[in-house]
VMD Tcl script that draws the C-alpha trace (Angstrom):
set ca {
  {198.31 95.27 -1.09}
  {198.52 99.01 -3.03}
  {196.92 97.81 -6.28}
  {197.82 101.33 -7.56}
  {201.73 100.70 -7.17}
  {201.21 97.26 -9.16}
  {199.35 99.23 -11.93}
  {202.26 101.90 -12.35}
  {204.81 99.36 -11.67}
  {203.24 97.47 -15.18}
  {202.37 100.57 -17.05}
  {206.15 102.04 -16.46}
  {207.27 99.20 -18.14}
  {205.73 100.09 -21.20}
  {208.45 102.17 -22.32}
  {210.41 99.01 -22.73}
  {210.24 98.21 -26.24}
  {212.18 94.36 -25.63}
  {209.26 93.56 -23.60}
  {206.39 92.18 -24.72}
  {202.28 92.90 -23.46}
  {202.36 89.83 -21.42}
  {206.17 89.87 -20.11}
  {205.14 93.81 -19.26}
  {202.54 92.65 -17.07}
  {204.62 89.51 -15.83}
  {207.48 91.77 -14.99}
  {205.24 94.21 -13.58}
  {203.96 91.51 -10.40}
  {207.37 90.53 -9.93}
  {208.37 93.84 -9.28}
  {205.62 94.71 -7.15}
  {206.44 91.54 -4.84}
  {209.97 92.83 -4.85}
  {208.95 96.12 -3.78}
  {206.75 94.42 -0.90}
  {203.69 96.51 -3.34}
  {202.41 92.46 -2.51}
  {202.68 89.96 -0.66}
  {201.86 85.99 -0.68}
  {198.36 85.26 -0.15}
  {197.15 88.52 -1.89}
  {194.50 88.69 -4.44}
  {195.39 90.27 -7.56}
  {193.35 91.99 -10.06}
  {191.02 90.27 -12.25}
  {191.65 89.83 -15.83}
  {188.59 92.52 -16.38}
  {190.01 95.34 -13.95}
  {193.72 94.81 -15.51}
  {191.70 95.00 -18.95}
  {190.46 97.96 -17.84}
  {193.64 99.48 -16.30}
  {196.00 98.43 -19.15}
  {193.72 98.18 -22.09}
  {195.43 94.64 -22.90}
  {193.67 92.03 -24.39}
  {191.88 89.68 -22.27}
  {194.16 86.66 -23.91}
  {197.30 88.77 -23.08}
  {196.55 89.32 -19.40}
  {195.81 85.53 -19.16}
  {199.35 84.11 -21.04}
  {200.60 86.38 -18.15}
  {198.79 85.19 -15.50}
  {199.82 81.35 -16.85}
  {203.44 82.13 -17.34}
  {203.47 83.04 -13.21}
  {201.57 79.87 -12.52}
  {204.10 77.63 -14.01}
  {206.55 79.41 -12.23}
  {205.16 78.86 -9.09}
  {204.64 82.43 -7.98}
  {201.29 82.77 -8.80}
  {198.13 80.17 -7.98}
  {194.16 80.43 -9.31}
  {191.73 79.02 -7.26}
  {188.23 78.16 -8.53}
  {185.83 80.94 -8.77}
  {188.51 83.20 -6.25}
  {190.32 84.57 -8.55}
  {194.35 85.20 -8.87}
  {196.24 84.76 -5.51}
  {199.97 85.38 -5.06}
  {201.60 82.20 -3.92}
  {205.11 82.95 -2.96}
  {207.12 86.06 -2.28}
  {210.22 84.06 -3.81}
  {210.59 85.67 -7.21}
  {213.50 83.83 -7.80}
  {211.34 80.94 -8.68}
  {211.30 79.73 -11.88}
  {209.36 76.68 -12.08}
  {206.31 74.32 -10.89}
  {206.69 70.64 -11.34}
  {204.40 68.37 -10.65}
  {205.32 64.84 -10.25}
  {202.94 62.29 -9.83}
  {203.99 58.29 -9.49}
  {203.70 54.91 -8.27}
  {204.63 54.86 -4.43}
  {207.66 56.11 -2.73}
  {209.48 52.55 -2.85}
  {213.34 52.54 -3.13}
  {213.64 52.45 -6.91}
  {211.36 55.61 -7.25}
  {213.05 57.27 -3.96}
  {216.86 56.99 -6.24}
  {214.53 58.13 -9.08}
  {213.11 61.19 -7.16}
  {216.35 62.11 -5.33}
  {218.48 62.31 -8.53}
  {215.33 64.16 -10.35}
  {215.40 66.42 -7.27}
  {218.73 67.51 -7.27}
  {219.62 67.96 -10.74}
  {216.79 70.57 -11.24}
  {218.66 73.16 -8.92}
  {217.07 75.13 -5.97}
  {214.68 77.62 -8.20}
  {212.17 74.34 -9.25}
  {209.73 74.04 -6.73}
  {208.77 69.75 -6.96}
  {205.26 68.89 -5.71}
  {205.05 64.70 -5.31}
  {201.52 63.38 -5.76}
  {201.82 59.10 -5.51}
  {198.45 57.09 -7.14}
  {199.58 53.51 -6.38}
  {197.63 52.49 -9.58}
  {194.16 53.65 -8.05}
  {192.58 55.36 -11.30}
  {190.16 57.48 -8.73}
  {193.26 58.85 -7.26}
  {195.32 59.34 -10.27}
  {192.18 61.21 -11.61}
  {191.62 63.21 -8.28}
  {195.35 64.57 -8.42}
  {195.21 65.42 -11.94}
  {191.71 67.23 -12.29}
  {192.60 69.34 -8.92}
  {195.66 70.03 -10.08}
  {195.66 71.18 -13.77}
  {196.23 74.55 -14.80}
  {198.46 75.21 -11.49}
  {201.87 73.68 -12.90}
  {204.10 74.82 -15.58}
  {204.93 70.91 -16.04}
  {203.76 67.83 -15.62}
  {205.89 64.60 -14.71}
  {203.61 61.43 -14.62}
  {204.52 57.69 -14.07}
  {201.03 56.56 -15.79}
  {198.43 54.06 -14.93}
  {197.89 51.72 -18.01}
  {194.35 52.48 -18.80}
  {191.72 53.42 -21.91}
  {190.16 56.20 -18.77}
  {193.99 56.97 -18.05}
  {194.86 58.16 -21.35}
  {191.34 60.23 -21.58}
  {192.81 62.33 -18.46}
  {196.21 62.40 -19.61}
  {195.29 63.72 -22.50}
  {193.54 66.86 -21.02}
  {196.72 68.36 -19.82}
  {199.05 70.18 -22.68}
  {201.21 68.13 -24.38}
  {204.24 70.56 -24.44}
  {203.91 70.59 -20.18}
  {203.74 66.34 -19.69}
  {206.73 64.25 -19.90}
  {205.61 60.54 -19.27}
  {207.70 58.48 -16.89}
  {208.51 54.78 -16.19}
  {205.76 53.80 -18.37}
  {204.79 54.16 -21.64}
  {200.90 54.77 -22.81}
  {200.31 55.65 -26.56}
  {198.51 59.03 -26.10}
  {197.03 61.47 -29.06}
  {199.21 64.20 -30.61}
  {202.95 64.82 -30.01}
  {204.42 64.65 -26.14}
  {207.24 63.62 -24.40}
  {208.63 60.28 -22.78}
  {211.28 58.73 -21.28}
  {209.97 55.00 -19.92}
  {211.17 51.32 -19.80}
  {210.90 48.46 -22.13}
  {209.24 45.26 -20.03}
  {208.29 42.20 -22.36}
  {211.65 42.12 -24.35}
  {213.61 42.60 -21.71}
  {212.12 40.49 -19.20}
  {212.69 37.46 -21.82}
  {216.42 38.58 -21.97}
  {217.06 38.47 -18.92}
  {215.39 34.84 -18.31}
  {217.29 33.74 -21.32}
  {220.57 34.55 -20.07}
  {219.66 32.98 -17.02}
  {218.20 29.97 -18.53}
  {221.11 27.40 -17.98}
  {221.50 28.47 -14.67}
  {216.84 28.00 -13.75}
  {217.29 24.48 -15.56}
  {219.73 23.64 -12.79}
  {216.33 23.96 -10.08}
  {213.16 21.59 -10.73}
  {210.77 24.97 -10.62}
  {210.59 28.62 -11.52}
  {207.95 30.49 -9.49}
  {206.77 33.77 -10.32}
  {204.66 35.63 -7.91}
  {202.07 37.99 -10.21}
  {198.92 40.04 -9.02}
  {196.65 40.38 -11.76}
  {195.00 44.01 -11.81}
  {197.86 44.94 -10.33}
  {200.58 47.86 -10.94}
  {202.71 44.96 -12.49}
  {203.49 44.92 -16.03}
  {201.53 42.29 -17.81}
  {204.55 42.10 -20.46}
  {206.87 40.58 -18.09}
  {204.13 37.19 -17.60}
  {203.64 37.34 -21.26}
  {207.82 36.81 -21.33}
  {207.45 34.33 -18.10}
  {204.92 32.37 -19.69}
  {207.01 32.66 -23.87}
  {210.59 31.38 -21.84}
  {209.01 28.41 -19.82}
  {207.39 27.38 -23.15}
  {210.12 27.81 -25.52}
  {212.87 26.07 -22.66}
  {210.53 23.22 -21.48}
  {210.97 24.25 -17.78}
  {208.64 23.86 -14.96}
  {206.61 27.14 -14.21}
  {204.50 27.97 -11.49}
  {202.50 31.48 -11.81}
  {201.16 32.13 -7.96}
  {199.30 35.45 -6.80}
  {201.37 36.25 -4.12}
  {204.23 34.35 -1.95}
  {202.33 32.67 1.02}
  {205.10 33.11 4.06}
  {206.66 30.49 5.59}
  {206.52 28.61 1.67}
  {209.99 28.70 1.12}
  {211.39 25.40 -0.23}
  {214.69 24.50 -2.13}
  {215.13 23.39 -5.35}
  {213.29 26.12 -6.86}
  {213.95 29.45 -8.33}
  {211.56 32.32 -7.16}
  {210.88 35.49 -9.10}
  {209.38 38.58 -7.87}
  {208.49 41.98 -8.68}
  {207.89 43.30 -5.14}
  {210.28 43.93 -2.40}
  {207.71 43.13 0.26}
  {207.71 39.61 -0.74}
  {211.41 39.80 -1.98}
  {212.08 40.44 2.16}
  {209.44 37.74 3.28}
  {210.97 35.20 0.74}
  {214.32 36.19 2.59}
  {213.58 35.87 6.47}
  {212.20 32.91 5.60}
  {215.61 31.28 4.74}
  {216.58 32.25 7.01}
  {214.81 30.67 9.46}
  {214.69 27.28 7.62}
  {218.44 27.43 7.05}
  {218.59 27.16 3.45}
  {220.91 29.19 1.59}
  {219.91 31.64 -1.42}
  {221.81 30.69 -4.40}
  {222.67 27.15 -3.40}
  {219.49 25.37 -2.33}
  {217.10 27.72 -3.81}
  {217.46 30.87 -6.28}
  {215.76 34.52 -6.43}
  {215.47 36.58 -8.77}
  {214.06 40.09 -8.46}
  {212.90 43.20 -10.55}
  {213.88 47.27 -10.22}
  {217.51 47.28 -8.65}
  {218.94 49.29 -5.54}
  {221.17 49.81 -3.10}
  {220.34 47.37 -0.63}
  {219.92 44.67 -2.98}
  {223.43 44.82 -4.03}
  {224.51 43.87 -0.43}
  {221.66 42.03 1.66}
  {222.93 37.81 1.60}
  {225.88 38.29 -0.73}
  {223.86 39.92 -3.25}
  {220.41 39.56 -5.56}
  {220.00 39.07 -8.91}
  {217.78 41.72 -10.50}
  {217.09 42.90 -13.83}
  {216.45 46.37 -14.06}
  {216.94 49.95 -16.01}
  {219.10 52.62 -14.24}
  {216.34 54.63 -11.79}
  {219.13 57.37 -11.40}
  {219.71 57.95 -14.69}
  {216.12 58.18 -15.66}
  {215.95 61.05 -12.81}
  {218.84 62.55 -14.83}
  {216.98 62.76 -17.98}
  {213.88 63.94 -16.69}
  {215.56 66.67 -15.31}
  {217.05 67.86 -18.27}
  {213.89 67.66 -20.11}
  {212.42 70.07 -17.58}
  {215.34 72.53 -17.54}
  {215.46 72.33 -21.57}
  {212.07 71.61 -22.53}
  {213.68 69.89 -25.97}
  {211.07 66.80 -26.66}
  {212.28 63.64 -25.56}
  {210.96 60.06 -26.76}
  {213.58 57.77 -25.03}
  {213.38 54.23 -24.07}
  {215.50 52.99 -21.04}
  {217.78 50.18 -21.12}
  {217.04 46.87 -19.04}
  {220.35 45.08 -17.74}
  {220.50 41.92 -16.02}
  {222.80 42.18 -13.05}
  {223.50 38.86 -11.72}
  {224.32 38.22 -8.52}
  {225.29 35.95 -5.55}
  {221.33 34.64 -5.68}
  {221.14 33.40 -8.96}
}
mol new
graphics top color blue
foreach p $ca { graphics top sphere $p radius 0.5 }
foreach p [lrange $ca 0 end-1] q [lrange $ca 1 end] { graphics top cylinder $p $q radius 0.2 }
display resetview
């Protein structure tokens, strides 16, 4: 590293009168790296020596040092100081994206996120599955080294408290929404309206089975909306509902329509039809949440109700290429299939 190079390279920049302090000194490392002055995994100067080298303002020299880290070329670690991260100065952009899991709804979600941001956003995936000590982990260790911040949340009072410690202007709130202090950004789903919907519509076709079953884990990453619906629509339509923790294999039986929210036990509930030779949408129905590809085609088809994982990606995108605030709720359709 010739820290003398970097200094001239900023200070020669000073003559620019469209540039700002901090875009002086922003300009200034870019330019070094492209002159191969540095080079990824060097230190660079301390906000006090570039104080003293520049005679900018301590606040100045760290908007600068910010601006890099969001776009990815520049990462501060604890106590060390200022390293350079990349010698791509073509990138723009540091996103971090923390959800669920990597099941096939988020994957559509992720790949059409992924590939409307273009080549110069660096993506970093972080997945919780709706363990708070893990959602907190990723979030304290990694604040302060993103430009933005794209979170599917866990729906928690301790949540909120460490959502709320990032900067409101960087988050955009995915898949689902938590009411958090102060002005930010979402774009998430509806659940306990249109979870009823969606049994409504299918109401004449449940009555024709002697038993709706709904597996739901309590505690769980589940939506506690969508049982508040289950338990409103067997009410309201006098049907007979069964709430059950989890689908026990081997427990298929007909005459019943089964309801789940996880593939897992969507596939179980599946092989074993299978093997008992009973046919989905005859002798028994299934109905199933979050749509994709492979539920379109597996046994003629499943019955889902669901919002549109791609376009959500879409959105999210353009809320990181934009930055305009977004506060969007996502449609829920019911697409009925051969299974129901």
């Amino acid at each position: 590293m010739n820290k003398e190079k970097l200094f001239n390279e900023i200070k020669d920049l000073s003559i620019i009168n469209a540039f700002s302090k901090h875009e002086q000194l922003v300009q200034g490392i870019i330019n070094s790296l492209n002159h191969k002055y540095i080079a990824k995994g060097d230190i660079l100067p301390s906000v006090n020596e570039l104080m003293r080298e520049t005679g900018y303002a301590k606040e100045t020299i760290g908007k600068a040092y910010k601006e890099l880290i969001s776009r990815g070329i520049v990462e501060s670690k604890n106590r060390r100081g200022y390293f350079v991260a990349t010698d791509d100065t073509e990138q723009h952009l540091k996103v971090c994206l923390l959800i669920y899991a990597f099941d096939t709804f988020q994957e559509t979600f992720y790949q059409n996120f992924r590939d409307h941001l273009g080549e110069n956003i660096q993506v970093d995936v972080y997945f919780h599955h709706n363990n708070f000590s893990v959602f907190e982990s990723i979030i304290n260790s990694n604040k302060g080294q993103y430009g933005l911040y794209v979170i599917a949340p866990i729906e928690s009072n301790e949540a909120k408290e460490v959502l709320e410690q990032l900067p409101k202007e960087k988050l955009l709130i995915v898949d689902r929404y938590v009411a958090l202090k102060g002005e930010y950004s979402y774009i998430v789903q509806e659940f306990e309206n249109a979870s009823y919907n969606a049994f409504l519509e299918l109401a004449p076709r449940i009555k024709e089975f002697a038993e709706f079953v709904f597996f739901f884990k309590p505690s769980s990453a589940e939506p506690n909306e969508v049982l508040t619906s289950f338990k409103r629509f067997i009410k309201e339509f006098n049907i007979n509902g069964v709430i059950k923790n989890h689908y026990e294999p081997g427990s298929i039986e007909p005459d019943k329509v089964y309801f789940t929210i996880h593939n897992l036990e969507l596939w179980e509930m599946l092989k074993d039809t299978k093997v008992k030779g009973l046919k989905v949408g005859k002798d028994l129905g299934i109905l199933s949440h979050n749509d994709d590809n492979v539920k379109e085609i597996i046994f003629d088809g499943i019955t889902t109700f669901s919002i549109d994982f791609a376009e959500m990606g879409r959105l999210a995108a353009e809320f990181v290429l934009s930055l305009n605030p977004v506060k969007h709720v996502m449609e829920n359709k019911l697409i009925r299939r051969n299974s129901l």
